[in-house]
C-alpha positions as CSV (number, residue, x, y, z in Angstrom):
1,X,86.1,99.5,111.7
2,X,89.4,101.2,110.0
3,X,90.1,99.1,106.9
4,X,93.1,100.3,105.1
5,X,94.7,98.8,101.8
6,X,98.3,98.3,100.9
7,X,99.6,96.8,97.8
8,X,102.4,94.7,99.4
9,X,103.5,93.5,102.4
10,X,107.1,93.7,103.5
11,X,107.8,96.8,101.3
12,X,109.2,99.9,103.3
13,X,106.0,102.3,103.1
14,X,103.7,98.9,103.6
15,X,105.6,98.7,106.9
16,X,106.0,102.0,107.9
17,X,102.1,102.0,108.1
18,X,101.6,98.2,109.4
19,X,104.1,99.3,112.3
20,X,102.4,102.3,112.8
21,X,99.1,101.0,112.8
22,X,100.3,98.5,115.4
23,X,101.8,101.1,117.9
24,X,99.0,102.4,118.2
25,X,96.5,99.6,118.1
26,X,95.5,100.1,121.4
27,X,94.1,103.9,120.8
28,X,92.1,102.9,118.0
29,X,90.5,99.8,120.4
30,X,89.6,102.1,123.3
31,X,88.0,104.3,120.9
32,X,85.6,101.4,119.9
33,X,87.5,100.6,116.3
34,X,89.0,97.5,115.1
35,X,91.5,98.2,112.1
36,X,91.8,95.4,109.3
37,X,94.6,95.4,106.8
38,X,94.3,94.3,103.5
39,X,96.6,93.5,100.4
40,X,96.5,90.9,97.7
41,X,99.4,88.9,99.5
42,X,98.9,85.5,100.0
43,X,98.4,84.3,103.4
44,X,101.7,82.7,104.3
45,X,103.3,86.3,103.4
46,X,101.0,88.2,105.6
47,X,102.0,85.3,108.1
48,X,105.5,85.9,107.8
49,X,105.3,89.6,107.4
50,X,103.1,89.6,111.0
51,X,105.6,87.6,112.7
52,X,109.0,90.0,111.1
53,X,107.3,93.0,112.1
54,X,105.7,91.8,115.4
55,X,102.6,93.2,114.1
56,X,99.3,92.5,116.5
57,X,96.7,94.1,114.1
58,X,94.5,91.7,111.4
59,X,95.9,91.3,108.0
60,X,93.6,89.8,105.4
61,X,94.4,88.4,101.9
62,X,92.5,89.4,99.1
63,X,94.1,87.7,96.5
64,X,91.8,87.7,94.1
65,X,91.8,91.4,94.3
66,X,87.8,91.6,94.6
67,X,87.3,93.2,98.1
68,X,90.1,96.4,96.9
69,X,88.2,96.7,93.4
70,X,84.6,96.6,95.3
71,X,86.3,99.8,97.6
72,X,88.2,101.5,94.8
73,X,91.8,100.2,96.6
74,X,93.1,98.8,93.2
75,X,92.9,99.1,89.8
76,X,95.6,100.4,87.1
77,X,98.7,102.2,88.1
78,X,98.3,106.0,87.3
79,X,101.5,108.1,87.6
80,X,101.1,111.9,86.8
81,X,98.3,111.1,84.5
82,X,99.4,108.2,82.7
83,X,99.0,104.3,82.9
């Protein structure tokens, strides 16, 4: 399994790697992974963002943020060193 975490859906880099993901879903399933994408979007953004970007991979919602600060995927906002 691939798991990767974005902070929100329907921004441009969030896209870029959703899109990306999704072209080549099909490499990643003949090599035996699944790929799960996860963000602290509600579900009926991730819906919307899945049907504007034609996206065929799995989004999940991790609103309360516990699965990305269980992995490390989310926490304060550091910029050169400060917060």
């Amino acid at each position: 399994v691939i798991v990767y975490f974005y902070p929100a859906a329907m921004t441009p880099g969030c896209t870029t790697q959703a899109v990306d993901f999704t072209a080549h879903l099909d490499d990643f399933t003949t090599a035996g992974y699944d790929v799960l994408g996860i963000s602290p979007d509600p579900v009926d953004k991730l819906q919307k963002f899945v049907t504007k970007e034609s996206l065929t991979l799995t989004l999940l919602s991790d609103e309360s943020k516990g699965i990305m600060k269980a992995y490390g995927a989310y926490g304060p906002k550091n910029v050169y060193g400060k917060e």
